[in-house]
C-alpha positions as CSV (number, residue, x, y, z in Angstrom):
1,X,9.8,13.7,9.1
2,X,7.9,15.7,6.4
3,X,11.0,15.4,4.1
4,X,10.6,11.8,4.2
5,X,7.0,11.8,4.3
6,X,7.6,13.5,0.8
7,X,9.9,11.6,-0.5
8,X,7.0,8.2,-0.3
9,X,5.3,10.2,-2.1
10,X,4.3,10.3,-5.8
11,X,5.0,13.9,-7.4
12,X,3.7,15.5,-4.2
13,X,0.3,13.5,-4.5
14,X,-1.5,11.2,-2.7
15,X,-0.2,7.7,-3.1
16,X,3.1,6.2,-3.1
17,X,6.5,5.9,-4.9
18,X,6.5,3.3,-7.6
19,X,10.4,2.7,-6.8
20,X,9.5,2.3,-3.0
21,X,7.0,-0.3,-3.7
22,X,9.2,-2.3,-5.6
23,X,10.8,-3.0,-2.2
24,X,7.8,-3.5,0.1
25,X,6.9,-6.4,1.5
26,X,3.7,-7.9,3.7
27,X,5.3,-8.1,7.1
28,X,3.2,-11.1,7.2
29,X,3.3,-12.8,4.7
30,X,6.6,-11.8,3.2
31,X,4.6,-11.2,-0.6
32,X,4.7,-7.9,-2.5
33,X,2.0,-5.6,-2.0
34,X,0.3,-2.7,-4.3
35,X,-0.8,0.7,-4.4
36,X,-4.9,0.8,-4.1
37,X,-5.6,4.4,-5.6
38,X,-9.4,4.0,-4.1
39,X,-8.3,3.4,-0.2
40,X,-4.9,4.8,-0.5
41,X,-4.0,2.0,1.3
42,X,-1.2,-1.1,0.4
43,X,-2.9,-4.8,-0.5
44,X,-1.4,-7.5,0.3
45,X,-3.5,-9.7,-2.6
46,X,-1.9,-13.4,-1.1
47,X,-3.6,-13.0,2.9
48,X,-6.4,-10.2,1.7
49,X,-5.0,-7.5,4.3
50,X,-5.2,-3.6,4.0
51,X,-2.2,-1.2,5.0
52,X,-3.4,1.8,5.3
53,X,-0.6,5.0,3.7
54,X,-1.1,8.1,6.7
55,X,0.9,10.9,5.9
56,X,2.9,9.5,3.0
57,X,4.3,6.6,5.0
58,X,2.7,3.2,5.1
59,X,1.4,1.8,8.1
60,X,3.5,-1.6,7.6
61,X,2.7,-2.6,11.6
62,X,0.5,-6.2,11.5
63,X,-2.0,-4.8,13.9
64,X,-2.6,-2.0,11.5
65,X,-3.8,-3.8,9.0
66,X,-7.6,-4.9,8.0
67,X,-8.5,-7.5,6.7
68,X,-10.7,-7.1,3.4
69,X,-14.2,-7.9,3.4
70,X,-14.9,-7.5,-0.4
71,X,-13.5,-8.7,-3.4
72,X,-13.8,-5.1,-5.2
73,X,-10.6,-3.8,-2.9
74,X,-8.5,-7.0,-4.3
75,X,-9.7,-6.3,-7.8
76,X,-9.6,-2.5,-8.5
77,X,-8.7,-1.4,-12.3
78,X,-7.0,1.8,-11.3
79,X,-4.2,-0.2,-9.1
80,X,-0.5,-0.1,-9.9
81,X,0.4,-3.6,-11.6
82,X,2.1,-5.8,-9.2
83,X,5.9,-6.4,-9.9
């Protein structure tokens, strides 16, 4: 498990894989997500729902997720771009 765990992530950092993410999906709403370097979690900008990253593997279970109260977690300059 921490081989994998270090394969998600980015040069040994906190974060995530750019290549992973390209193939990452909300499981609810089936939309692409991206990296938010500020929670360290996954957005899913279409529904407003937080994923949180624990360990170097996201947390892609619907009951895991939180629902974002502010618009400053959507909107966050130091993001990945969405593909």
């Amino acid at each position: 498990m921490v081989r994998f765990g270090r394969i998600l992530l980015k040069d040994g950092a906190v974060g995530i894989n750019k290549k992973l993410l390209e193939y990452l999906v909300c499981p609810l709403s089936k939309q692409p997500l991206r990296f938010c370097e500020k929670t360290n979690s996954l957005i899913s900008d279409s529904i407003g729902v937080s994923y949180p990253i624990v360990d170097g593997v996201p947390r892609l279970v619907p009951t895991d997720g939180k629902i974002i109260e502010t618009d400053d977690a959507l909107i966050s300059g130091g993001d990945l771009p969405k593909t």
